[in-house]
Backbone as a printed PyTorch tensor [residue, N CA C, xyz], in Angstrom:
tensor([[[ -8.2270, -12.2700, -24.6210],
         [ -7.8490, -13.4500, -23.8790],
         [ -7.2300, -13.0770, -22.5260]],

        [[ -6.4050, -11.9540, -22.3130],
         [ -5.4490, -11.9050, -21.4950],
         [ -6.4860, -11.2020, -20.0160]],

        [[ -8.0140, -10.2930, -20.6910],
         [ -8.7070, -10.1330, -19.5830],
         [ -9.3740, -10.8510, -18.8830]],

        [[ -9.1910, -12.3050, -19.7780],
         [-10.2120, -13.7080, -19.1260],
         [ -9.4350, -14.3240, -18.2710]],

        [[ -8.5830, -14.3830, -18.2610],
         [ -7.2290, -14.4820, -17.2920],
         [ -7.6170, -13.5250, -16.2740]],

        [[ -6.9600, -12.5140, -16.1750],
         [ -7.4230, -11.6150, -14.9340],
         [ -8.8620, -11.3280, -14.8920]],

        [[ -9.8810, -11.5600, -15.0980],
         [-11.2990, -11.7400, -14.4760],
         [-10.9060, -12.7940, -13.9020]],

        [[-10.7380, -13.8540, -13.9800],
         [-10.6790, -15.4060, -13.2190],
         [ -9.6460, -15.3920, -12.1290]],

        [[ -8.4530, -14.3420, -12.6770],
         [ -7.5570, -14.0960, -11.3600],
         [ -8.6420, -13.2840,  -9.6390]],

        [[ -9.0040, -12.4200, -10.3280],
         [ -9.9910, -11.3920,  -9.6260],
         [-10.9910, -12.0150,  -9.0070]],

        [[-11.6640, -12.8490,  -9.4200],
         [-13.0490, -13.5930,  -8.9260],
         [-12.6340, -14.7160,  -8.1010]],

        [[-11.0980, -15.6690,  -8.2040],
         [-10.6260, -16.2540,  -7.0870],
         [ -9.8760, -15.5300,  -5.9080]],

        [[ -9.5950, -14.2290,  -6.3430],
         [ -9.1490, -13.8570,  -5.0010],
         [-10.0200, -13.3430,  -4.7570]],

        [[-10.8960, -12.8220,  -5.0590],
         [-12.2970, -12.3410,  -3.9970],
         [-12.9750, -13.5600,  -3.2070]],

        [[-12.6000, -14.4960,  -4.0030],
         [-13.1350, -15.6310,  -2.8210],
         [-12.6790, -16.0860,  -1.5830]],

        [[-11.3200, -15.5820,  -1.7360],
         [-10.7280, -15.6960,  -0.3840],
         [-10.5610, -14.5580,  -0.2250]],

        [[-11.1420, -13.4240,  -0.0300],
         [-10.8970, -12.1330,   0.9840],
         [-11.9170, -12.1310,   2.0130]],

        [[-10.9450, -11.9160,   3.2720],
         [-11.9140, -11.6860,   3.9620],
         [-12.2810, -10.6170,   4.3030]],

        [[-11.5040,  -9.4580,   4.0590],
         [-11.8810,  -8.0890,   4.6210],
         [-11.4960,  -7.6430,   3.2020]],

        [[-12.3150,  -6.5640,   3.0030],
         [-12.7400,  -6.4660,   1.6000],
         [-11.2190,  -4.9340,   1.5910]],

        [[-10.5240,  -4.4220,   2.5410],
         [ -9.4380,  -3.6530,   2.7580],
         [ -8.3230,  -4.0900,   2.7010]],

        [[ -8.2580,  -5.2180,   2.3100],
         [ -6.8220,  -6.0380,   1.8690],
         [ -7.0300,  -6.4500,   1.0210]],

        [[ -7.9240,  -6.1220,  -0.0720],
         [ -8.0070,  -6.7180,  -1.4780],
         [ -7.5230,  -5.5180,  -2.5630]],

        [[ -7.0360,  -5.9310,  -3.9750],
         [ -6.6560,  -5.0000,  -4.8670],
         [ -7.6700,  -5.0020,  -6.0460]],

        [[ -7.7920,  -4.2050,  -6.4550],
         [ -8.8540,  -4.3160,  -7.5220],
         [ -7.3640,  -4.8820,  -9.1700]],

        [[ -8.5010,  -5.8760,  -9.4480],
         [ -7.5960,  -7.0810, -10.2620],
         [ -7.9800,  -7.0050, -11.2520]],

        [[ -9.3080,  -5.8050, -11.7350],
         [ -9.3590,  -6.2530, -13.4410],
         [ -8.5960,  -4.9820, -13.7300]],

        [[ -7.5980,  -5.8050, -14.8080],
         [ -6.3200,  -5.1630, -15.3230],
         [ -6.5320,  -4.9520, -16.7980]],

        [[ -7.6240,  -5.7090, -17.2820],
         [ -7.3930,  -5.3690, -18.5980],
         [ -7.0280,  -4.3280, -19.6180]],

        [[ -7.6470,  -3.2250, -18.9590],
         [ -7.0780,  -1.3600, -19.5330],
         [ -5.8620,  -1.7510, -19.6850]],

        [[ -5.2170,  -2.4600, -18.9400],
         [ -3.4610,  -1.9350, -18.9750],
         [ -2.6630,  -2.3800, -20.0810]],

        [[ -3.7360,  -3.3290, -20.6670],
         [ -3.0170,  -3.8140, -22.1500],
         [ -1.6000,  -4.7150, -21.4740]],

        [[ -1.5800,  -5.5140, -20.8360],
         [ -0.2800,  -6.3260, -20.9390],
         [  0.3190,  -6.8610, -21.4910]],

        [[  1.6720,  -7.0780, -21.4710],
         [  2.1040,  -8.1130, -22.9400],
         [  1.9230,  -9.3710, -22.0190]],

        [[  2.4920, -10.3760, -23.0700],
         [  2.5290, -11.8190, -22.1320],
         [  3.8930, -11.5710, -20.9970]],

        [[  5.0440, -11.4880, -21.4490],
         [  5.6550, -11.6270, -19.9860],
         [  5.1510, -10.7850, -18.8070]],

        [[  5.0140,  -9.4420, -18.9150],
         [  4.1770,  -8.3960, -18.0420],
         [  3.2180,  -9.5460, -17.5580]],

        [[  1.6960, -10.1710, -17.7220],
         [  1.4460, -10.9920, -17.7590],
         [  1.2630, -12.1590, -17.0280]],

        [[  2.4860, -13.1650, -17.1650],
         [  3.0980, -13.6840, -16.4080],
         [  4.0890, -13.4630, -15.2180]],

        [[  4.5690, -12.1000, -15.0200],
         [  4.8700, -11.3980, -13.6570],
         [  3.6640, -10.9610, -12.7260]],

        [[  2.6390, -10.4300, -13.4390],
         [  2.0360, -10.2190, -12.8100],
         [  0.6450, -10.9190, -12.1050]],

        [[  0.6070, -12.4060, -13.2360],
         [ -0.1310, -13.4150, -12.5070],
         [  0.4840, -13.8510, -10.9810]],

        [[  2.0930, -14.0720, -11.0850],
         [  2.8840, -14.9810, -10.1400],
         [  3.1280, -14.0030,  -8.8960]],

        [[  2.7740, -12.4910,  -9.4450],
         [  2.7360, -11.4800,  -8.1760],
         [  1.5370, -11.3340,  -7.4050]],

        [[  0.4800, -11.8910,  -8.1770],
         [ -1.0590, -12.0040,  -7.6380],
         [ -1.6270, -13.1360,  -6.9300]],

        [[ -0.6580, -14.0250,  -7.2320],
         [ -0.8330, -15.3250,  -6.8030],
         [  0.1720, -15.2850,  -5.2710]],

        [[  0.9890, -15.2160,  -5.3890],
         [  1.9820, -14.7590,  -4.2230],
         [  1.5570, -13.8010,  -3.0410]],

        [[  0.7470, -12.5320,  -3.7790],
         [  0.0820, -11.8110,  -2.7630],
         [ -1.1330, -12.7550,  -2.1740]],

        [[ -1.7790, -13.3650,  -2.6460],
         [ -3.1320, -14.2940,  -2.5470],
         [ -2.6610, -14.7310,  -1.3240]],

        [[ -1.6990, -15.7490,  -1.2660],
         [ -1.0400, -16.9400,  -0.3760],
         [ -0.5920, -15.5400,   0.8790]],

        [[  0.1650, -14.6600,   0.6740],
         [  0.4230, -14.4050,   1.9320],
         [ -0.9890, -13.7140,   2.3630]],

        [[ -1.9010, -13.0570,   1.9300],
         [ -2.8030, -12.6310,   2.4420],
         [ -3.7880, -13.4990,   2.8770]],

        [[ -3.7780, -14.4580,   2.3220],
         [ -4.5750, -15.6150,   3.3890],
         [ -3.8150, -16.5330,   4.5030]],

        [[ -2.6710, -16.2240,   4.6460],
         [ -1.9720, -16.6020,   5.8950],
         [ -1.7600, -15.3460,   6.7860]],

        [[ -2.0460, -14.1070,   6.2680],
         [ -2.2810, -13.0080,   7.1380],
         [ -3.3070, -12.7770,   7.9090]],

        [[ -4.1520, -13.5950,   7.2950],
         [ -5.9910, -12.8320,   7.9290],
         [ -5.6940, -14.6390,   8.5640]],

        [[ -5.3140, -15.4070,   8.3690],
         [ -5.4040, -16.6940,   9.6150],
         [ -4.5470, -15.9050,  10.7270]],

        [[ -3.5210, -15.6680,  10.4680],
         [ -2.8580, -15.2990,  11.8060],
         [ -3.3610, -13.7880,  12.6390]],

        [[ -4.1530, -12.9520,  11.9650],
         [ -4.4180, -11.9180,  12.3790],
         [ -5.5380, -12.2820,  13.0080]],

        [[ -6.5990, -13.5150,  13.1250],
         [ -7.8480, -13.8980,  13.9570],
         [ -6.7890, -13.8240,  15.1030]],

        [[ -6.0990, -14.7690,  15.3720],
         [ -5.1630, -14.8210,  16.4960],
         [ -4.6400, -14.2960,  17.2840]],

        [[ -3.6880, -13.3350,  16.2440],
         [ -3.6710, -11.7130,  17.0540],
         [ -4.7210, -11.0920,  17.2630]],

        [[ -6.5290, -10.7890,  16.8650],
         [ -7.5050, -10.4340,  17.4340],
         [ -7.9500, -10.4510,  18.9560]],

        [[ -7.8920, -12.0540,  19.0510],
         [ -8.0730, -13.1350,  20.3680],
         [ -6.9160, -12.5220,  21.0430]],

        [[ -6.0920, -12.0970,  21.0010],
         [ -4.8330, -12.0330,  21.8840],
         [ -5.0800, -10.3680,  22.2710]],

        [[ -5.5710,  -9.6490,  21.5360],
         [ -5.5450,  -8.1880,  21.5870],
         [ -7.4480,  -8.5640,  22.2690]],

        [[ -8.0640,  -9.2000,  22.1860],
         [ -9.7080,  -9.4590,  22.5160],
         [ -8.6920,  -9.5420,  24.7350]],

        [[ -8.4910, -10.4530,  24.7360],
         [ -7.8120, -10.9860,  25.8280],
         [ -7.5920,  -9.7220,  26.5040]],

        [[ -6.5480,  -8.6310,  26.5440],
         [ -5.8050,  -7.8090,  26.5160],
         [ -6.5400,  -7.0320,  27.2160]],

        [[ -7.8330,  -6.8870,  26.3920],
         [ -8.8070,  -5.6860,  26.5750],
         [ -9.8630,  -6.3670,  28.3230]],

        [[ -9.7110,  -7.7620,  27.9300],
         [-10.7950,  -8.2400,  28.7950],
         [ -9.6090,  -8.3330,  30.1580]],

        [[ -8.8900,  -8.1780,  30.0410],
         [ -7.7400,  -8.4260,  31.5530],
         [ -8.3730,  -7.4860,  32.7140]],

        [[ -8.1810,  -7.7430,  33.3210],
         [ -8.2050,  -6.9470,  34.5380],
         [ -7.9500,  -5.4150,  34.4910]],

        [[ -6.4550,  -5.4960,  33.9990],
         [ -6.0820,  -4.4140,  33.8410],
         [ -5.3330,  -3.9470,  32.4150]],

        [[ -5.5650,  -2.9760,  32.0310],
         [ -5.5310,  -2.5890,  30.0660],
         [ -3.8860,  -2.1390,  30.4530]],

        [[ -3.2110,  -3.2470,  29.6840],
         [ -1.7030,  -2.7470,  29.1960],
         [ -1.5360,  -2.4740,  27.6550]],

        [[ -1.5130,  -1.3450,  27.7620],
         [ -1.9520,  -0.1950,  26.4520],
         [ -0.7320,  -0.4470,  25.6180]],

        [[  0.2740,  -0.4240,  26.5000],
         [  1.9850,  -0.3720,  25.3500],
         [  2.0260,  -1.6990,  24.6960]],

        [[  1.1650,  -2.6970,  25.2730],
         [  1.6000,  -4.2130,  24.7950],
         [  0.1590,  -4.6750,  23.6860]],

        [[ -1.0930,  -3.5560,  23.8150],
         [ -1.7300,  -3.6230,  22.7770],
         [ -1.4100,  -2.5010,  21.7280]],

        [[ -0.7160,  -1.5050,  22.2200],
         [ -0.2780,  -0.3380,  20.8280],
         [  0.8250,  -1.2330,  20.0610]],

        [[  1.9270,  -2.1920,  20.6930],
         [  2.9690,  -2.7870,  19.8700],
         [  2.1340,  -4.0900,  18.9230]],

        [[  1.6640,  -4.8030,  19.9010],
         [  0.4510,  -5.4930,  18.8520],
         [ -0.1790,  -5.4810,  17.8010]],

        [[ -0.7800,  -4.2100,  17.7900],
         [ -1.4980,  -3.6280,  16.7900],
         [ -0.9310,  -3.3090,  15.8540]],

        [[  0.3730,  -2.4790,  16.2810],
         [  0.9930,  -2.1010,  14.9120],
         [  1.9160,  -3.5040,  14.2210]],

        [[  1.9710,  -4.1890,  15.2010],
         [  2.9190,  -5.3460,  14.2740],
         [  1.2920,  -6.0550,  13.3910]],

        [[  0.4620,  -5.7170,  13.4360],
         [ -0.4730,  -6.2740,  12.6300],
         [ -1.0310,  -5.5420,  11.5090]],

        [[ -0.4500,  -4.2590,  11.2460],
         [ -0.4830,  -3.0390,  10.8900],
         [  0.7660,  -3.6630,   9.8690]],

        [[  2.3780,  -3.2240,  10.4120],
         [  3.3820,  -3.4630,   9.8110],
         [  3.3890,  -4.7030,   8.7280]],

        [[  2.7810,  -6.0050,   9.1260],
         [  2.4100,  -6.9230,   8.1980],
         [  2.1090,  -6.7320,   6.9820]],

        [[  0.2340,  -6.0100,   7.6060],
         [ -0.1170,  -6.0230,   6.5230],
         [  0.0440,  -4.8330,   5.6390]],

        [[  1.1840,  -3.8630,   5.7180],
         [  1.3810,  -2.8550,   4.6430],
         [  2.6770,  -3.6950,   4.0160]],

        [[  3.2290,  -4.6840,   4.4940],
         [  4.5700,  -5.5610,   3.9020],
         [  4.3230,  -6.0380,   2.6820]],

        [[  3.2190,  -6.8140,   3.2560],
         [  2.5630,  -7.3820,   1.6580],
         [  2.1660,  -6.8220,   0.7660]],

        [[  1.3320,  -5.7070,   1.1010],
         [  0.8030,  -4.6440,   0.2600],
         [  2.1550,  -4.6190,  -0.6840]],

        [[  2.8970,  -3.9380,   0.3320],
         [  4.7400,  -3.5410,  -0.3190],
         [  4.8910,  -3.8980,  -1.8130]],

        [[  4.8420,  -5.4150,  -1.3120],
         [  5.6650,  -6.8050,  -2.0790],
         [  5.1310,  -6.8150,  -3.2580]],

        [[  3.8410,  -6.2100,  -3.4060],
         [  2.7500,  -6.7370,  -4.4390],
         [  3.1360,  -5.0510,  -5.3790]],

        [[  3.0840,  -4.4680,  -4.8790],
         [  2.9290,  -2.9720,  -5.5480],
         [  4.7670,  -2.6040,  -6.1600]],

        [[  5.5390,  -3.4790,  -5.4020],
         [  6.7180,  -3.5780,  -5.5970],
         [  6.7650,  -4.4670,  -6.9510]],

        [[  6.4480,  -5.1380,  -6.9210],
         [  6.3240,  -6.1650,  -8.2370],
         [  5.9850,  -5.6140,  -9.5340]],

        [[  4.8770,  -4.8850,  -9.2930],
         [  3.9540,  -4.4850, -10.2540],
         [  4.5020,  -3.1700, -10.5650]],

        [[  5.3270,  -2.3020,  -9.8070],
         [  6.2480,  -1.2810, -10.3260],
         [  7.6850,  -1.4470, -11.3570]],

        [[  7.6530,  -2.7040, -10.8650],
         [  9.0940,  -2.8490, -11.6940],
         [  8.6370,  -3.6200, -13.1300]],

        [[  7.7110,  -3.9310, -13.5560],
         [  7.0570,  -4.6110, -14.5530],
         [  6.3410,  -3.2640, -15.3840]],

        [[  5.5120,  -2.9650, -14.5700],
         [  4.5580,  -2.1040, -15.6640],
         [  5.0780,  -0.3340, -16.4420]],

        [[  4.7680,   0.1490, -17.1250],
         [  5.1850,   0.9820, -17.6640],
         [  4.7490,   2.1530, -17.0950]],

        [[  5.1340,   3.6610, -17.3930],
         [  4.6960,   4.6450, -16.9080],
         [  3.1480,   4.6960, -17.1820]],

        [[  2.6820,   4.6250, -18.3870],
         [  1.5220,   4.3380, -18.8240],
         [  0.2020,   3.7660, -17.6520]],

        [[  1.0800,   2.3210, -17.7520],
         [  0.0780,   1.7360, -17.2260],
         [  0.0340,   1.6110, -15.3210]],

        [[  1.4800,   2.4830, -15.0630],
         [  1.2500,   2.5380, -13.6610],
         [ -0.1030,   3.3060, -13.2570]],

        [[  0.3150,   4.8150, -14.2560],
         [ -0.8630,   5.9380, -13.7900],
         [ -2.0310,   5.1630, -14.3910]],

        [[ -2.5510,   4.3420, -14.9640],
         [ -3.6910,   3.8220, -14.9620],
         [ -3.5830,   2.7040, -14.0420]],

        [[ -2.6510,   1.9490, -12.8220],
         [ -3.1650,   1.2950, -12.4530],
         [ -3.6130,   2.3580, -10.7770]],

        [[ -3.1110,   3.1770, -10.5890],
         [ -2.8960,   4.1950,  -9.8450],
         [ -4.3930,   4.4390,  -9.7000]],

        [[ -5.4050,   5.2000, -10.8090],
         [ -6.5280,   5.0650, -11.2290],
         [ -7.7300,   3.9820, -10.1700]],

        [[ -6.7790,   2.9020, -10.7560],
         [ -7.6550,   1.4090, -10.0830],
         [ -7.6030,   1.5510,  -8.4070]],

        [[ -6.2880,   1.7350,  -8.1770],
         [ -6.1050,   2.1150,  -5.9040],
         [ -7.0600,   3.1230,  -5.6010]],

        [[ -6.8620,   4.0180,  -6.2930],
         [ -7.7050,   5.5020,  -5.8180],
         [ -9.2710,   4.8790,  -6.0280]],

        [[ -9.5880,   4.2190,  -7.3510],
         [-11.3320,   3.2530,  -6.9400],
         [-11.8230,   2.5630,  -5.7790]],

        [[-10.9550,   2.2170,  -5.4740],
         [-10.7020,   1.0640,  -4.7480],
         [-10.4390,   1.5560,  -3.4540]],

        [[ -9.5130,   2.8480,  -2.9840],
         [ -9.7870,   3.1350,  -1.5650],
         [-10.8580,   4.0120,  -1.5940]],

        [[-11.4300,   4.5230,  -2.4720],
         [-12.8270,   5.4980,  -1.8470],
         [-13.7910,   4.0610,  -1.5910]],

        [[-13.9280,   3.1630,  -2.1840],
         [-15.1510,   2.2440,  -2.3380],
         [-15.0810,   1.9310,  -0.5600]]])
């Protein structure tokens, strides 16, 4: 039951990703969760969801603004290097928040197997 849950978690947040590098790989089932585990970690997936789709709205924005930048006349490099990284800094915040969550919940066990799942997930 508890992997039909996270398949359905997984398949709605893939629907809203837009860049497939800000997504986490969500089938959790290996990890054997209990129910509260569970329920932390639905409300941490759901939470990451919401800010990562108010990240990639505001990061079109900052695109256009860093698009601008480039098309000026003249390239002010320090005011697109601070740019960039505040779009950078964001999005490793959230990352943070989410991996922060999921550390203080899951067990040694099932960290190094979720550990497993990142390392899939950044070669892909």
């Amino acid at each position: 039951m508890k992997w039909i849950i996270v398949l359905a978690m997984f398949l709605s947040l893939c629907a809203y990703g837009d860049d497939d590098h800000h997504r986490f790989p969500m089938d959790l089932h290996d990890l054997a969760l209990t129910k509260q585990q569970l329920r932390i970690v639905e409300e941490a997936m759901k939470e990451y969801q919401y800010s990562n789709r108010r990240f990639h709205h505001q990061s079109k924005k900052d695109q256009e603004a860093l698009n601008a930048l480039f098309l000026s006349s003249s390239f002010d490099a320090e005011t697109f290097r601070a740019k960039s990284l505040e779009r950078e800094k964001a999005s490793i915040a959230i990352r943070t928040r989410l991996l922060e969550k999921l550390h203080s919940v899951l067990t040694p066990e099932q960290k190094r197997r979720y550990v497993h799942h990142l390392e899939e997930w950044d070669n892909d």
